[in-house]
C-alpha positions in Angstrom: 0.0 0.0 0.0 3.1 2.1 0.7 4.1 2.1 -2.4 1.5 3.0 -4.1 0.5 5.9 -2.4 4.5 7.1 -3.3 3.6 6.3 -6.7 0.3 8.3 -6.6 2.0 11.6 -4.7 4.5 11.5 -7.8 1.9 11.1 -10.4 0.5 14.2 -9.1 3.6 16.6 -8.2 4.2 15.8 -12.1 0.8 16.4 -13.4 0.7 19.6 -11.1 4.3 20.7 -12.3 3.4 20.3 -16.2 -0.5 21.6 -16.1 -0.7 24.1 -12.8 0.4 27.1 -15.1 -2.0 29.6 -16.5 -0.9 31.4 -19.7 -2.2 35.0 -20.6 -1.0 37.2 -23.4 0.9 39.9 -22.6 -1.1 41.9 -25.5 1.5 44.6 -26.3 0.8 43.6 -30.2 -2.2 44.3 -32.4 -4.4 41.3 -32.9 -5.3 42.7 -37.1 -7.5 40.9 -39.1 -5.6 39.2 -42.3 -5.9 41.6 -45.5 -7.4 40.4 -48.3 -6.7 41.4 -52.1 -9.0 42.3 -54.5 -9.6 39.7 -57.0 -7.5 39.4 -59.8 -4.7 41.0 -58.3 -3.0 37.7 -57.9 1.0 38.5 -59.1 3.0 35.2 -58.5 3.6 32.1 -57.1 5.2 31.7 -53.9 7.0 29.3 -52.0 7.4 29.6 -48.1 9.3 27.9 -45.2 9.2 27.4 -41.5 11.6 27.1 -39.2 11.3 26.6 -35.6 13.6 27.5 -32.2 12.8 26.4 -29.0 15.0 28.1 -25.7 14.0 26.8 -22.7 12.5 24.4 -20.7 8.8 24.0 -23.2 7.2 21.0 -23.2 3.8 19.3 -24.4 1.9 20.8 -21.9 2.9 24.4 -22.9 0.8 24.1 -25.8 3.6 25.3 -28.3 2.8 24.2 -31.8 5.0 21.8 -33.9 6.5 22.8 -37.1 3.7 21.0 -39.1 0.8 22.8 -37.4 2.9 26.2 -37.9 3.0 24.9 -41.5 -0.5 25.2 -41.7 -1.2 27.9 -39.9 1.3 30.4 -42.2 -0.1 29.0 -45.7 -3.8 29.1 -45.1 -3.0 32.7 -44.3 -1.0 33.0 -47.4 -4.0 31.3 -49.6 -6.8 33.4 -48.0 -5.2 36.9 -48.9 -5.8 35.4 -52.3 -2.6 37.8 -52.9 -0.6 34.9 -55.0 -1.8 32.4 -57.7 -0.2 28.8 -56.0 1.0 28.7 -52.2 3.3 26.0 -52.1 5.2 24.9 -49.3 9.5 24.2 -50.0 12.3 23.4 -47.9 14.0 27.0 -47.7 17.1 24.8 -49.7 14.3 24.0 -52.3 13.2 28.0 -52.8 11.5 29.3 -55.6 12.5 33.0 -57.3 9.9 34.4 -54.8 10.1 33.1 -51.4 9.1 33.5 -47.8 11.0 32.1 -44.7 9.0 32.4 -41.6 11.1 31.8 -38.2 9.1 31.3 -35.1 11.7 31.7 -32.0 10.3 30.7 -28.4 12.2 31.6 -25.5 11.7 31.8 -22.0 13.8 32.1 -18.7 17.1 29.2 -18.7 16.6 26.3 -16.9 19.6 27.1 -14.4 18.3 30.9 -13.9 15.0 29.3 -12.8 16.6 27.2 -10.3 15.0 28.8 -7.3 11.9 29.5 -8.5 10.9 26.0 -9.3 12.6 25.2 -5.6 9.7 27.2 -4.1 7.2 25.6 -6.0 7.9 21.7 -5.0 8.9 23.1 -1.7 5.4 24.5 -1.4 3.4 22.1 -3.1 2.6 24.7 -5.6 0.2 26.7 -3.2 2.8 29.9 -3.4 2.0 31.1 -7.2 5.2 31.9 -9.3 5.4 34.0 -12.5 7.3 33.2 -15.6 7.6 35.1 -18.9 8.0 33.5 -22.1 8.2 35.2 -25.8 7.7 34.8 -29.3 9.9 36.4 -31.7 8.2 35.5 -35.2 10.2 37.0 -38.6 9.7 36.7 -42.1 12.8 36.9 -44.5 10.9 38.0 -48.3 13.4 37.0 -50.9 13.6 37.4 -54.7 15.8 35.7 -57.2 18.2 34.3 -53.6 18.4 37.6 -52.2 16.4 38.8 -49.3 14.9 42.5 -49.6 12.5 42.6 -46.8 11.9 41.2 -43.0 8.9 42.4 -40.9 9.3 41.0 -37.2 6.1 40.5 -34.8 6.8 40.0 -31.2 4.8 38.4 -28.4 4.9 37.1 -24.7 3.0 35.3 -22.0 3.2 35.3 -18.4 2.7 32.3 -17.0 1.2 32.0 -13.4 2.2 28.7 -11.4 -0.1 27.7 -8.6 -2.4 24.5 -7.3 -5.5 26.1 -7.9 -4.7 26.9 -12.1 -4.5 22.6 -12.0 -7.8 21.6 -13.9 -7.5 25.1 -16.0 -4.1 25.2 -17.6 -4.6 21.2 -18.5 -7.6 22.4 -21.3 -6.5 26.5 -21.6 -2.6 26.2 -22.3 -2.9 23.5 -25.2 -6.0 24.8 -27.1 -5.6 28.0 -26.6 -2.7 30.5 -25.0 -0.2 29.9 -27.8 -2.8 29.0 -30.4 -3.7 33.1 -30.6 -0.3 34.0 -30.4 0.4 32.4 -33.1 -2.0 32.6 -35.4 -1.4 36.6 -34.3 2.0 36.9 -35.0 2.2 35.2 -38.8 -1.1 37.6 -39.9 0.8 40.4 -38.6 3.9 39.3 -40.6 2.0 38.1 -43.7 -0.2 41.7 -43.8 3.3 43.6 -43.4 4.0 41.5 -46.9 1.1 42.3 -48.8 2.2 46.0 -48.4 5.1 45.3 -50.4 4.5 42.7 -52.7 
């Protein structure tokens, strides 16, 4: 019986430690609708690539997307400005003469400089909240005939609150949600800022 109760207690000091955090936006950056072209202003065809970096301790339960899903975010976007006759995506070694390479950089404080914060939350059970701050640095590099002339940047943040009582919340809130909008946010932003130049 003693050992499954030790067993139990760990299940949940894990489950707590990866779901007892509460993401909200930071909202410093506008949330715009995605521009549309008029029809018939379609110019060219366009390739695009995604790249991905991940600083810090993220995991599953941080809701962070995977390349794939970022994929799909960024060229549904580029299809619904109806701004280009064929969306394709390429491998940025695979580019066309007009392509776009979309970076998405998550970052958030190093494992060693959190060190005493996640101390206090084992050490409390997680009934003393914490905050955390984690960003989203999203660029897109425009480039025609292999040579880039243009790179709008979008930045974004959430704090993330750790406590007990955020436990049945951040399971459902974090992965569906909290990075979802950021996002989705960030790659209209930088996808409008092309359709001014294009």
């Amino acid at each position: 019986m003693n050992r499954i109760s030790t067993v139990l207690c760990a299940a949940v000091i894990l489950l707590t430690t990866l779901s007892a955090c509460l993401q909200i936006p930071l909202e410093y950056m506008p949330n715009e609708r995605l521009r549309a072209t008029a029809p018939g202003a379609k110019i060219r065809e366009v390739t695009f690539s995604v790249e991905q970096v991940i600083d810090g301790p993220f995991g599953w339960f941080d809701g962070i997307a995977t390349q794939k899903v970022l994929v799909g975010y960024i060229g549904n976007q580029l299809r619904k400005c109806r701004a280009f006759s064929k969306v394709t995506y390429k491998p940025f070694s695979l580019k066309s003469k007009y392509h776009i390479h979309f970076t998405a950089h998550y970052s958030t404080m190093p494992k060693e400089d959190s060190r005493l914060r996640n101390a206090v939350m084992l050490c409390s059970c997680f009934i003393i909240p914490v905050r955390l701050t984690s960003s989203l640095d999203m660029t897109a590099i425009v480039y025609w005939q292999d040579k880039a002339f243009y790179s709008p940047v979008a930045t974004t943040g959430l704090q993330n609150y750790v406590w007990l009582g955020f436990l049945p919340v951040g399971l459902v809130w974090n992965n569906w949600w909290a990075w979802t909008q950021e996002e989705k946010k960030c790659s209209r932003l930088l996808v409008n800022r092309i359709l001014r130049i294009r």
